[in-house]
C-alpha positions as CSV (number, residue, x, y, z in Angstrom):
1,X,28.3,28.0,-13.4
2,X,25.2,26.3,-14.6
3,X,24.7,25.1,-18.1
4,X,23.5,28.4,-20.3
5,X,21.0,26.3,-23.3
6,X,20.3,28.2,-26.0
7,X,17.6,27.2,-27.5
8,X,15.7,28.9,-30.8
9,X,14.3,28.3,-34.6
10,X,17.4,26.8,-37.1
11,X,19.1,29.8,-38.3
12,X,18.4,31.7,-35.3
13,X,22.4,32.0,-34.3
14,X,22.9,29.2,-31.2
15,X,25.6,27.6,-32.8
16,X,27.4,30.9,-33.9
17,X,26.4,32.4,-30.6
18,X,27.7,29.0,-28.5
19,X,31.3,29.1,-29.7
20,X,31.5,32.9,-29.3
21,X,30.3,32.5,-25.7
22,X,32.1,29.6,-24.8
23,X,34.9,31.6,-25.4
24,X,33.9,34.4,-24.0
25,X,33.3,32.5,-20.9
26,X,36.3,29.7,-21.0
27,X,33.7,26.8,-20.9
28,X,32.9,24.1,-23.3
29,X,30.3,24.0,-25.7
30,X,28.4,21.3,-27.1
31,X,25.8,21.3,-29.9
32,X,23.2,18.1,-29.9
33,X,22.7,17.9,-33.4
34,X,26.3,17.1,-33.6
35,X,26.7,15.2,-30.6
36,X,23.6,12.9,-32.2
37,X,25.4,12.9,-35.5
38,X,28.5,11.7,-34.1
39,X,27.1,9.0,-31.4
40,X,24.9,7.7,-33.8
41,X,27.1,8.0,-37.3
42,X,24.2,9.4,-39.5
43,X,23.6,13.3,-40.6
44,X,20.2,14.8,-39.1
45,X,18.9,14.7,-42.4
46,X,19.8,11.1,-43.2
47,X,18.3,10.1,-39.5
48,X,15.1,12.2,-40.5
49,X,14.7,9.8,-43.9
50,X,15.6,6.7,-42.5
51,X,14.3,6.4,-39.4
52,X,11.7,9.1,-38.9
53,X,11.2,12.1,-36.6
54,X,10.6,10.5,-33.8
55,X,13.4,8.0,-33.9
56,X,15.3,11.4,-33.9
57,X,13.1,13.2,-31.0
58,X,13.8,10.0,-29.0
59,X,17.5,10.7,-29.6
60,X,17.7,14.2,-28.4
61,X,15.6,13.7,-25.1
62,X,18.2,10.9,-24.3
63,X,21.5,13.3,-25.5
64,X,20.0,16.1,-24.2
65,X,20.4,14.2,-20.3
66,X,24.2,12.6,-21.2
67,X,25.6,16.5,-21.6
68,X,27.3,18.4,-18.5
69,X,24.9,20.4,-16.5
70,X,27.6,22.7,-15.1
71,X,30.4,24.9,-16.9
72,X,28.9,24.4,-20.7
73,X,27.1,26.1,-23.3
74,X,24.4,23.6,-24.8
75,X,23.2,25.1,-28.3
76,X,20.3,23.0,-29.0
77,X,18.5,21.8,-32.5
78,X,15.3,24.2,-33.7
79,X,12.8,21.3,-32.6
80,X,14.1,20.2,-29.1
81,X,11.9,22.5,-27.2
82,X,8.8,21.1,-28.5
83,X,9.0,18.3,-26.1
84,X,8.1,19.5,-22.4
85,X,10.5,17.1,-21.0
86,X,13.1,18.5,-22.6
87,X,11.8,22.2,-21.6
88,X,11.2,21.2,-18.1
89,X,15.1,19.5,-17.9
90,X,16.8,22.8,-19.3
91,X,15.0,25.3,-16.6
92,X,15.6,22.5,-14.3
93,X,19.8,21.8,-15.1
94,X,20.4,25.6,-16.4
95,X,19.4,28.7,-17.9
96,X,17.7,28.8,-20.7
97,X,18.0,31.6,-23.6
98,X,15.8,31.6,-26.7
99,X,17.6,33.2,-29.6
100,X,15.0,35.2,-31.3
101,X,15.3,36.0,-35.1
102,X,12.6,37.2,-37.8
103,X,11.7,34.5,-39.8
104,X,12.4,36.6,-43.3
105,X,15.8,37.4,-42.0
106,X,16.3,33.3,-40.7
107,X,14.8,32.2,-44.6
108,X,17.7,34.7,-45.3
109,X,20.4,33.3,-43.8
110,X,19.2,29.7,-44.6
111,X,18.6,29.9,-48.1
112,X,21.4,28.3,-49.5
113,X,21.4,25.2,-46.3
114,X,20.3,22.1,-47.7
115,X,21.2,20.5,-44.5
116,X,18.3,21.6,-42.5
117,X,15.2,18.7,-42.8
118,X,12.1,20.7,-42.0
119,X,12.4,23.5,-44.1
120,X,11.8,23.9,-47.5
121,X,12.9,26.9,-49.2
122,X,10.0,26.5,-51.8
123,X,7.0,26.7,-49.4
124,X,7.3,29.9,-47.2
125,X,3.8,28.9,-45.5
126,X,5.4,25.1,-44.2
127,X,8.3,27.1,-42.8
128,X,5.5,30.2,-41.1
129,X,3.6,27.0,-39.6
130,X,6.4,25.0,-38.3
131,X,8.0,28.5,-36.8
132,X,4.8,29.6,-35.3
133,X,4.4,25.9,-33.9
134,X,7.4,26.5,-32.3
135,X,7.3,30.1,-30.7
136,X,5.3,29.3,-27.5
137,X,7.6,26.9,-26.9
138,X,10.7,28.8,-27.1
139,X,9.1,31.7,-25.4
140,X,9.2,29.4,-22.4
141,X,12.8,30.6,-21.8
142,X,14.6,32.0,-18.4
143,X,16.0,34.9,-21.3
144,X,14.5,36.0,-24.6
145,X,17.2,37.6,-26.9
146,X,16.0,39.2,-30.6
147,X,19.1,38.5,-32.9
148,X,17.6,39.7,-35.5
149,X,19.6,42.7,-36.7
150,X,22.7,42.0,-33.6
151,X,26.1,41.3,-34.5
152,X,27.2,38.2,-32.7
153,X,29.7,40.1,-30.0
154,X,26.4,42.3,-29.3
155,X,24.4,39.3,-28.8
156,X,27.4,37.9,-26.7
157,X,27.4,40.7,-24.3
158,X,23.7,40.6,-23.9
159,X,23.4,37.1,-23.3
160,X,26.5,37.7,-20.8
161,X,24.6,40.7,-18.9
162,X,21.2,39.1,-18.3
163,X,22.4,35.5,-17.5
164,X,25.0,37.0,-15.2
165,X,21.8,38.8,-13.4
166,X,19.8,35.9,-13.7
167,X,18.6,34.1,-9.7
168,X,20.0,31.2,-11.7
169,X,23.5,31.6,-12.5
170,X,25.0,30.7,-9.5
171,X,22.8,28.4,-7.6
C-alpha cells in the first residue's frame, strides 16, 4: 500500500487517528514532529526558540523525504503543508487525508497543551489567522475528513472506506 499522510491543523486528531489506523491496517506509523524531535534531540518548541521557524521548516522538508513511502501512516505537524514541496511530495509518494476539525472544538481540545508553539490560548484572532492561513493548503488533499464531532473508530472507518476507493491506493 502506499503511504496514507494525514495531514491537518494541531489538534485536529492525526496523531490519535495514526495509531488507531496503523493498527487497523498492520502497518507502521510515524509522526514527523517526533521523528524531528528525536533525530535532532530538541522538543518542537525548544527548536522553534532556538533556532527559528525556518530552521524547523527546513527540518521537516528533509524528514518528510527520509520516511517509507509504502506500508505507513505518516501523521504530519499542523504547518507542514504550507510548503508546496512538501504538498506536491505527499500526492506524489501517497494519499493524502486532511483531518478537518472546527477551530472552537481544536481551541477545545488544546487548551490545556503548552507544547504546541504557534498557538496561544490568549489571542483567539492569532490562532483564526494562522488556521485560516492554513486551510487552502490542507484542502489540497486526495481526502477531506470533518473530525469534528467523530469518535476516532468512526473516523478510522471513514478514512479506511475512501482511501480503499481511492485510484491511489494501490498503484
Amino acid at each position: 500500500m502506499k503511504a496514507i499522510y494525514l495531514t491537518g491543523f494541531m489538534g485536529a486528531g492525526k496523531t490519535t487517528i495514526g495509531r488507531e489506523l496503523a493498527g487497523f491496517l498492520g502497518c507502521q506509523v510515524i509522526d514527523t514532529d517526533e521523528y524531528i524531535e528525536k533525530d535532532v534531540g530538541k522538543k518542537i518548541r525548544a527548536i522553534f526558540e532556538a533556532d527559528g521557524e525556518a530552521t524547523f521548516r527546513t527540518y521537516e522538508r528533509e524528514y518528510l523525504r527520509k520516511v517509507p513511502t509504502t506500508d505507513v501512516i505518516v501523521t504530519t505537524g499542523g504547518g507542514l503543508v504550507i510548503q508546496e514541496e512538501n504538498r506536491e511530495w505527499m500526492k506524489k509518494q501517497g494519499i493524502v487525508v486532511y483531518l478537518h476539525c472546527e477551530l472552537e472544538t481544536i481551541l477545545e481540545r488544546l487548551k490545556h497543551d503548552t507544547a504546541r508553539p504557534l498557538i496561544d490560548h490568549k489571542q483567539l484572532e492569532s490562532a483564526k489567522k494562522l488556521f485560516n492561513s492554513r486551510s487552502k493548503f490542507y484542502e489540497e488533499a486526495d481526502i477531506m475528513i470533518d473530525t469534528t464531532s467523530k469518535t476516532i473508530n468512526e473516523t478510522v472507518d471513514e478514512i479506511v472506506k475512501l482511501v480503499k476507493s481511492n485510484r491511489k491506493w494501490e498503484e
